[in-house]
C-alpha positions as CSV (number, residue, x, y, z in Angstrom):
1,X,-6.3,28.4,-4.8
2,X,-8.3,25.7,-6.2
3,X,-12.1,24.8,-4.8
4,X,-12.3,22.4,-2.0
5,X,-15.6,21.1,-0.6
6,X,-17.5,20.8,-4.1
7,X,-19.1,17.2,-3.6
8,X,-21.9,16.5,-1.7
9,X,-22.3,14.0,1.3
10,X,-24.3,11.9,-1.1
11,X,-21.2,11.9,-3.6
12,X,-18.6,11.5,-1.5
13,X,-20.5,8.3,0.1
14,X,-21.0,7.3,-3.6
15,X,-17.0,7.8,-3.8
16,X,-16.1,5.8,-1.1
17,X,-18.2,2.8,-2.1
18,X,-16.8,3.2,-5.4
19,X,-13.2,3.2,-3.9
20,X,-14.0,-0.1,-1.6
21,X,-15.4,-2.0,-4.1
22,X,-12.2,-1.4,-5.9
23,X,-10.5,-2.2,-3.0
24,X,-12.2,-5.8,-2.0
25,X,-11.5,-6.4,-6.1
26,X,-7.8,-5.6,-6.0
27,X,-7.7,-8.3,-2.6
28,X,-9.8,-11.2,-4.5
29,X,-7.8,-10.7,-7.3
30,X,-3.8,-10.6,-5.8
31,X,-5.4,-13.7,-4.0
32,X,-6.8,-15.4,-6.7
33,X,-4.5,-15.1,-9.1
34,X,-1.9,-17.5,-7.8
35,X,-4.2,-20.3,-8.4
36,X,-4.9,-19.6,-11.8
37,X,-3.2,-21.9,-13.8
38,X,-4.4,-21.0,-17.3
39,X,-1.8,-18.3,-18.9
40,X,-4.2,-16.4,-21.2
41,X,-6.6,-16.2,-17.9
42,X,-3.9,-15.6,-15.9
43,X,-2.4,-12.1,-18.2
44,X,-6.3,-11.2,-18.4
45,X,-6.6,-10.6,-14.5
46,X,-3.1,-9.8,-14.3
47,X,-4.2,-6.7,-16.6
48,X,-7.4,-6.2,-14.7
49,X,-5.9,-6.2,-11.4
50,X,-3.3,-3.4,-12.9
51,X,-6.6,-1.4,-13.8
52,X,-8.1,-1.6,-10.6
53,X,-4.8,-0.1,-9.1
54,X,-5.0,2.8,-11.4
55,X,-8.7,3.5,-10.4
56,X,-7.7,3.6,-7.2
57,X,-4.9,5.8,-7.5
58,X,-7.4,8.4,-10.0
59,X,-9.8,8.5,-7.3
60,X,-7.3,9.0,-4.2
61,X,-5.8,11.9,-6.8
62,X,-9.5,13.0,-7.2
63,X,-9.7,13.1,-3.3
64,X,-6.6,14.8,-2.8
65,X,-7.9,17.8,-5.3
66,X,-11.7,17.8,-4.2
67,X,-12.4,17.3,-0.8
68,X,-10.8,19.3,2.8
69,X,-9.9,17.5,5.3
70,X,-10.3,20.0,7.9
């Protein structure tokens, strides 16, 4: 049985701040990116966006295995 509960409030605020700013990046980004019409600039955010994504999906996978929700 693994160890649920190990962060503290402060942590888990610092978490989700984390998580939104990652968030409100990923939304900028699919929006701007359209517009961009520059194809080196274009891959370049194309692979940043892709890295936000998998930031996201590490912390939602940290979440998962670190915090009950009870």
């Amino acid at each position: 049985m693994s160890k649920k509960n190990n962060l503290t409030p402060h942590e888990i605020l610092e978490l989700r701040e984390l998580m939104d700013n990652n968030i409100i990046g990923v939304k900028k980004m699919q929006a701007s990116i359209p517009m961009i019409k520059d194809d080196e600039l274009k891959s370049f955010m194309e692979k940043c966006l892709d890295c936000k994504k998998e930031n996201i999906n590490s912390m939602q996978t940290f979440i998962e295995n670190n915090i009950s929700m009870q």
